[in-house]
C-alpha positions as a Markdown table, in Angstrom:
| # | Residue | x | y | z |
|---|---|---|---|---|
| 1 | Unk | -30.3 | 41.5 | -14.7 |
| 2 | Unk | -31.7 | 38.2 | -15.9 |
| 3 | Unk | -33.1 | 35.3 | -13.5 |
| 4 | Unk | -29.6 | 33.6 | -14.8 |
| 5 | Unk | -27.2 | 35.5 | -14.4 |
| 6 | Unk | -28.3 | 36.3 | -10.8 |
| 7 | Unk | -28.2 | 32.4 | -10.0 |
| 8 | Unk | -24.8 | 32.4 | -11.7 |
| 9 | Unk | -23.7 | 35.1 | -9.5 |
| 10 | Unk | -25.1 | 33.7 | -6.0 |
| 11 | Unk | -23.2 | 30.3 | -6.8 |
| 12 | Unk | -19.8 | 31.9 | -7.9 |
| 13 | Unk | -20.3 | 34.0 | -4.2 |
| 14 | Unk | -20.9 | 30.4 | -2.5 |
| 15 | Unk | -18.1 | 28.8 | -4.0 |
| 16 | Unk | -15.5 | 31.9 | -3.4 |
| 17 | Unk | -16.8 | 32.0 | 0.4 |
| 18 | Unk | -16.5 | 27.9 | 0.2 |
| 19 | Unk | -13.1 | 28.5 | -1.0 |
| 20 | Unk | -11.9 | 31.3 | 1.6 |
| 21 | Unk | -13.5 | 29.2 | 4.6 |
| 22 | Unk | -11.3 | 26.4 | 3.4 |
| 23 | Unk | -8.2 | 28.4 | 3.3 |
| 24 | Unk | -8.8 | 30.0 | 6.8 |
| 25 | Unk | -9.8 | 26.3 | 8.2 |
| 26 | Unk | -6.5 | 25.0 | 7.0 |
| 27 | Unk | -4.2 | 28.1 | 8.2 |
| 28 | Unk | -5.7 | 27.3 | 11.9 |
| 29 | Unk | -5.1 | 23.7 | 11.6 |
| 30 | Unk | -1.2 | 24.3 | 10.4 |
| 31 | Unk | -1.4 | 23.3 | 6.9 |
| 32 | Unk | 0.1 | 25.1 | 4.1 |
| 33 | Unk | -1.4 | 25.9 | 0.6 |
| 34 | Unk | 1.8 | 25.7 | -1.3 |
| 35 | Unk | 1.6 | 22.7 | -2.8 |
| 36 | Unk | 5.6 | 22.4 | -2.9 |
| 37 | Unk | 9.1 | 21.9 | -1.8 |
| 38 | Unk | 10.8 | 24.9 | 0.4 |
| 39 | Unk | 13.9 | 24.9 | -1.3 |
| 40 | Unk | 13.4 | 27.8 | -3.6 |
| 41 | Unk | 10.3 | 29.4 | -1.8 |
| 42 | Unk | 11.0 | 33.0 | -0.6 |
| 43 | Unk | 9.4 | 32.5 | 2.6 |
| 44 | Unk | 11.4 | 29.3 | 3.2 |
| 45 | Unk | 13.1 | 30.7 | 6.6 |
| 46 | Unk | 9.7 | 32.0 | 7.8 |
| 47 | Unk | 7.9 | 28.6 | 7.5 |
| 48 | Unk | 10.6 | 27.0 | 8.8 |
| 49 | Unk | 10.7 | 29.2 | 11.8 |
| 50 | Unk | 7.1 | 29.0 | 12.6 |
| 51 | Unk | 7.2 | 24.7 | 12.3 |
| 52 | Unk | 10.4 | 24.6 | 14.3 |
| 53 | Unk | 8.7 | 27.0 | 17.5 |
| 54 | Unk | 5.0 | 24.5 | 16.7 |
């Protein structure tokens, strides 16, 4: 492996664990990731549930 591509792959690795660390950091603090309405999700009665017993 080149110099390059092994920079390449160490900052693709820090932005994926940037990435997860968000996602986790926002599931403990209550926030979704869908970026949408409920009406037509499939998990609509299961978020509902678990903001109604918050």
């Amino acid at each position: 492996m080149s110099i390059g591509t092994i920079i390449v792959l160490i900052v693709l690795a820090v932005v994926v664990v940037l990435i997860i660390r968000k996602i986790v950091s926002d599931r403990k603090n209550g926030k979704s990731c869908c970026g949408s309405g409920c009406t037509y999700c499939a998990m609509n009665e299961d978020c509902n549930n678990k903001r109604e017993n918050s």
